[in-house]
N, CA, C and O atoms as CSV, one atom per row, in Angstrom:
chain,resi,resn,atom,element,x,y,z
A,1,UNK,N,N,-18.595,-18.476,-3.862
A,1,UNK,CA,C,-18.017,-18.344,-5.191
A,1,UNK,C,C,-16.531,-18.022,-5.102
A,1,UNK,O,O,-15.935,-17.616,-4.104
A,2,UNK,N,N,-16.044,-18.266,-6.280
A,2,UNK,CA,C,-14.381,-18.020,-6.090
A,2,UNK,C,C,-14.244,-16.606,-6.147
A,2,UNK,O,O,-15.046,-15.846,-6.691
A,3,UNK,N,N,-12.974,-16.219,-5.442
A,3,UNK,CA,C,-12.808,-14.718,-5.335
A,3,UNK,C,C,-13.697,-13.643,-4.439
A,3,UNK,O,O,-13.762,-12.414,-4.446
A,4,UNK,N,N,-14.297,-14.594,-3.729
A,4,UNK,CA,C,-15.047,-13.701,-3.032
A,4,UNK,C,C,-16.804,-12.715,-4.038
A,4,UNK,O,O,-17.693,-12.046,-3.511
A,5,UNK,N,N,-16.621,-13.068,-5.447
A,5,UNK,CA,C,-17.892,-12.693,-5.961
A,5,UNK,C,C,-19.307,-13.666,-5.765
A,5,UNK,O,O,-19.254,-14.889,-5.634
A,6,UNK,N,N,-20.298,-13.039,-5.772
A,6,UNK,CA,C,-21.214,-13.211,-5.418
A,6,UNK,C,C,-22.031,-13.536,-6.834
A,6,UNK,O,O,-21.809,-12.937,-7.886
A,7,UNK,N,N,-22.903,-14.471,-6.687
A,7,UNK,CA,C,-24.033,-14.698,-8.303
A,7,UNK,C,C,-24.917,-13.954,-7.862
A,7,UNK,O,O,-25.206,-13.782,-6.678
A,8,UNK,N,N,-25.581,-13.284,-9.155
A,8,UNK,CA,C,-26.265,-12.421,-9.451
A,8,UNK,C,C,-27.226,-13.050,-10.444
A,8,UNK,O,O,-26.916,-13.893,-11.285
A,9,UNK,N,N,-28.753,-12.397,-10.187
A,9,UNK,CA,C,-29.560,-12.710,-11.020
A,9,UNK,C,C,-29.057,-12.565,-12.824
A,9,UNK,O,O,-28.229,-11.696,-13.097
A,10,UNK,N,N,-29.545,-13.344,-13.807
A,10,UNK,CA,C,-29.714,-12.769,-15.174
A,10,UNK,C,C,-30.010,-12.063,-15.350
A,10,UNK,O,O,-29.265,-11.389,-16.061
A,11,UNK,N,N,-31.517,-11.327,-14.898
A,11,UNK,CA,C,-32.031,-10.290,-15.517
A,11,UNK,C,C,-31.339,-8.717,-15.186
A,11,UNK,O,O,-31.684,-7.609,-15.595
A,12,UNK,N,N,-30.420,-9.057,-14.431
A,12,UNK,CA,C,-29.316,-7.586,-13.685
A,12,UNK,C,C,-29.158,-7.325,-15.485
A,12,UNK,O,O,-29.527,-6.340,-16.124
A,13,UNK,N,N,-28.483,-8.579,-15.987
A,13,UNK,CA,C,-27.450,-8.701,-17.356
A,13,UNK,C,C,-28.543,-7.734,-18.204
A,13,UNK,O,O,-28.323,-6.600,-18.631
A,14,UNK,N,N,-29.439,-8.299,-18.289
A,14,UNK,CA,C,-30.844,-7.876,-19.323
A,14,UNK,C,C,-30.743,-6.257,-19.213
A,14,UNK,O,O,-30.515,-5.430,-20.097
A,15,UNK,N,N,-30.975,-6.100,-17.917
A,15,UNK,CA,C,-31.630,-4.332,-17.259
A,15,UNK,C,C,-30.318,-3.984,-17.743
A,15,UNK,O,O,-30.487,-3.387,-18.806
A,16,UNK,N,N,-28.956,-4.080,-17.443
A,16,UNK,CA,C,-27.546,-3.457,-17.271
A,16,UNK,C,C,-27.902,-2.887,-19.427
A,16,UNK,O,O,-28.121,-1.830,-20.019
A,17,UNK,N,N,-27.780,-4.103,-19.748
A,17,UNK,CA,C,-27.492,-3.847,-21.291
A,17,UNK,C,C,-28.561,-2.793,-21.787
A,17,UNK,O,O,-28.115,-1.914,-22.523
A,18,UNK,N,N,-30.000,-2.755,-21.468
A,18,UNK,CA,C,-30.569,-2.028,-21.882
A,18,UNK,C,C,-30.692,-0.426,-21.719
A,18,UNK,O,O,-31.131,0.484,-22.422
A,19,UNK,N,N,-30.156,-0.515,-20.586
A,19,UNK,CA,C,-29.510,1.134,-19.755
A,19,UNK,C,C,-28.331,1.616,-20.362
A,19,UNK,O,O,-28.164,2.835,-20.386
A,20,UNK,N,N,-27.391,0.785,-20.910
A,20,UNK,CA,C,-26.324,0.918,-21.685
A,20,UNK,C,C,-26.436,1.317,-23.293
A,20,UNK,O,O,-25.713,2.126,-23.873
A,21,UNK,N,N,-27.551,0.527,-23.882
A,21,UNK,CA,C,-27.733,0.442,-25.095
A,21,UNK,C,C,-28.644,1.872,-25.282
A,21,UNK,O,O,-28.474,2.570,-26.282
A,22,UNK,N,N,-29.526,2.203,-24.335
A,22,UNK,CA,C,-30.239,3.446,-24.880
A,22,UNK,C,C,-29.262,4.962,-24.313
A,22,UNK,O,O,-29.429,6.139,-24.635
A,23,UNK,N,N,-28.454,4.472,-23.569
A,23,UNK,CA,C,-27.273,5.733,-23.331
A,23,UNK,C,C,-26.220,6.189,-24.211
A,23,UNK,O,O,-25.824,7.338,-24.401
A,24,UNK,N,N,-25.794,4.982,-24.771
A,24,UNK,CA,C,-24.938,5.006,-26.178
A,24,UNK,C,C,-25.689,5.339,-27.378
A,24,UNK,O,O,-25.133,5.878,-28.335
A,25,UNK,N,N,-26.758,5.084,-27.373
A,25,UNK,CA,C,-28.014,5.860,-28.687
A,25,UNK,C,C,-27.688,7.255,-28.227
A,25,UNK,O,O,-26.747,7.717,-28.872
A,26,UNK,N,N,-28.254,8.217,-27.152
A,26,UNK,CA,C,-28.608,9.542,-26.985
A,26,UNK,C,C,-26.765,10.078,-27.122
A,26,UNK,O,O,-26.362,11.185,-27.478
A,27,UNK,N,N,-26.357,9.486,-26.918
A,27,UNK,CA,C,-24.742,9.951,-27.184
A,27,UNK,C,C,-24.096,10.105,-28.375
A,27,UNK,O,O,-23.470,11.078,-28.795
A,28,UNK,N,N,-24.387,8.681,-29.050
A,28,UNK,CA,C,-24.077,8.387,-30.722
A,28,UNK,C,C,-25.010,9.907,-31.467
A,28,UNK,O,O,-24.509,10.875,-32.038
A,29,UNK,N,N,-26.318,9.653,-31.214
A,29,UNK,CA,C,-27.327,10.938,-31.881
A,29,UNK,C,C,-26.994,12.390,-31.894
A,29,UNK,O,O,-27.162,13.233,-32.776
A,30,UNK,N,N,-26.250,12.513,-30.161
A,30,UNK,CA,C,-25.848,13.724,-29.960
A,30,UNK,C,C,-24.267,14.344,-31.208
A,30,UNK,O,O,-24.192,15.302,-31.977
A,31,UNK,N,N,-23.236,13.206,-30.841
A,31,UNK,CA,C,-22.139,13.598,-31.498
A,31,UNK,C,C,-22.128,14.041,-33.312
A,31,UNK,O,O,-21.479,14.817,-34.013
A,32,UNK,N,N,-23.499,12.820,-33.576
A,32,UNK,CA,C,-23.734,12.882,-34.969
A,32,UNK,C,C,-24.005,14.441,-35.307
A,32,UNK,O,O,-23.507,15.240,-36.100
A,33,UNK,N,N,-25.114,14.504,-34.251
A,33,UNK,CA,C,-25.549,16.303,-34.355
A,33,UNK,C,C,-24.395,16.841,-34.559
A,33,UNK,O,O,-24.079,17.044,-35.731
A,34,UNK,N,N,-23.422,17.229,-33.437
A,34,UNK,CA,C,-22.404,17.826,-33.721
A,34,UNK,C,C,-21.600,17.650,-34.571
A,34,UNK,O,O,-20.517,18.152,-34.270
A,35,UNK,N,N,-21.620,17.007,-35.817
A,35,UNK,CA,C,-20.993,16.547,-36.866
A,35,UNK,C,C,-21.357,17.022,-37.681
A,35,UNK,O,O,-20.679,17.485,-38.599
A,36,UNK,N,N,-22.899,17.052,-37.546
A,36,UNK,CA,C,-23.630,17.621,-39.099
A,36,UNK,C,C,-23.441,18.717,-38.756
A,36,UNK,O,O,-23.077,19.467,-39.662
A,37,UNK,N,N,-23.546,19.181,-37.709
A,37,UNK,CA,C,-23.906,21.143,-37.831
A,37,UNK,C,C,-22.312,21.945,-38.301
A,37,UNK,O,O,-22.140,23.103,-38.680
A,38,UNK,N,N,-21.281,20.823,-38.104
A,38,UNK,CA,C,-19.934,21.598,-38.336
A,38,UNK,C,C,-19.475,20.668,-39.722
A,38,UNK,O,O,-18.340,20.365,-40.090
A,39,UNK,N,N,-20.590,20.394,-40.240
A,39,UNK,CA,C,-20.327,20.106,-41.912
A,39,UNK,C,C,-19.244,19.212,-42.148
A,39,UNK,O,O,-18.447,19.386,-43.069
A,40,UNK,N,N,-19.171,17.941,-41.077
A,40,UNK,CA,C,-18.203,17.515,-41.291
A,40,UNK,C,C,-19.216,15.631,-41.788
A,40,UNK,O,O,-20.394,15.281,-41.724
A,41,UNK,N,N,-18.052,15.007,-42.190
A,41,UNK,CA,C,-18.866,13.665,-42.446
A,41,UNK,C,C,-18.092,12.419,-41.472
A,41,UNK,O,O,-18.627,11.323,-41.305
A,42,UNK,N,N,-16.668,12.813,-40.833
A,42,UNK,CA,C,-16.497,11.986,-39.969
A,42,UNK,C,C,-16.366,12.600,-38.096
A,42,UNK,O,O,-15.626,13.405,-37.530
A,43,UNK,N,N,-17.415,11.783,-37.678
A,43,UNK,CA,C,-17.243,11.836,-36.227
A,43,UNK,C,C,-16.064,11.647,-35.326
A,43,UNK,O,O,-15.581,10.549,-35.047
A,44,UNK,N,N,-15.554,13.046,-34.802
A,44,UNK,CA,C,-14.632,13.314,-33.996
A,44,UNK,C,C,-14.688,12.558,-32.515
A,44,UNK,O,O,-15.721,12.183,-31.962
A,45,UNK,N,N,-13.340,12.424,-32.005
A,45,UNK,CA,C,-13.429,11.793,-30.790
A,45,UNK,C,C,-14.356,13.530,-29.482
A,45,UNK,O,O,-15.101,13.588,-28.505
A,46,UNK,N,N,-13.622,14.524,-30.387
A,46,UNK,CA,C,-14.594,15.591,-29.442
A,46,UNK,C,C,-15.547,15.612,-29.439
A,46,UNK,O,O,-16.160,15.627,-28.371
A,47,UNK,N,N,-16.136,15.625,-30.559
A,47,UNK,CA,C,-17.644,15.184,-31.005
A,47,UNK,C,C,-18.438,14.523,-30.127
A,47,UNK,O,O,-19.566,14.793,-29.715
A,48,UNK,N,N,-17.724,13.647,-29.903
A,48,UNK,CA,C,-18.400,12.437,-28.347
A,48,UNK,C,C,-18.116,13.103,-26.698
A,48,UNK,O,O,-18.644,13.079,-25.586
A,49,UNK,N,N,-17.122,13.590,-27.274
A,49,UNK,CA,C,-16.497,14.324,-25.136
A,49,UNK,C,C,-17.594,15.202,-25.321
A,49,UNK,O,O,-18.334,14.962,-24.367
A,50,UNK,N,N,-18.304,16.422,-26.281
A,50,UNK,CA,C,-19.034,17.388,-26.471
A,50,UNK,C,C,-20.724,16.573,-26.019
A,50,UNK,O,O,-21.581,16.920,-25.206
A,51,UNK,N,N,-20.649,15.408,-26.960
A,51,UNK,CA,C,-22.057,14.970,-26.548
A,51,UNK,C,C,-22.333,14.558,-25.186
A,51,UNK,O,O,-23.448,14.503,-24.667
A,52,UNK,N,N,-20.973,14.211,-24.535
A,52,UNK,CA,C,-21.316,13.499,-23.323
A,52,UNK,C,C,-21.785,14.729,-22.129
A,52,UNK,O,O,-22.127,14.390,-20.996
């Protein structure tokens, strides 16, 4: 392959996104928490450094 990369199965793509997509849920859920409990209605960028 050019550049020296290597092909990779599809289903890497499949597994990658779904490991991604349920990590950004427990993160999104978390910051929200921290949003509601400090009575606020827009989500802070700390909000997210806090959830992570």
């Amino acid at each position: 392959r050019r550049g020296g990369v290597k092909r990779i199965s599809a289903m890497i793509y499949e597994e990658t996104r779904g490991v991604l997509k349920s990590f950004l849920e427990g993160v999104i859920r978390d910051a929200v928490t921290y949003t509601e409990h400090a009575k606020r209605k827009t989500v802070t960028s700390l909000d997210v450094v806090y959830a992570l």
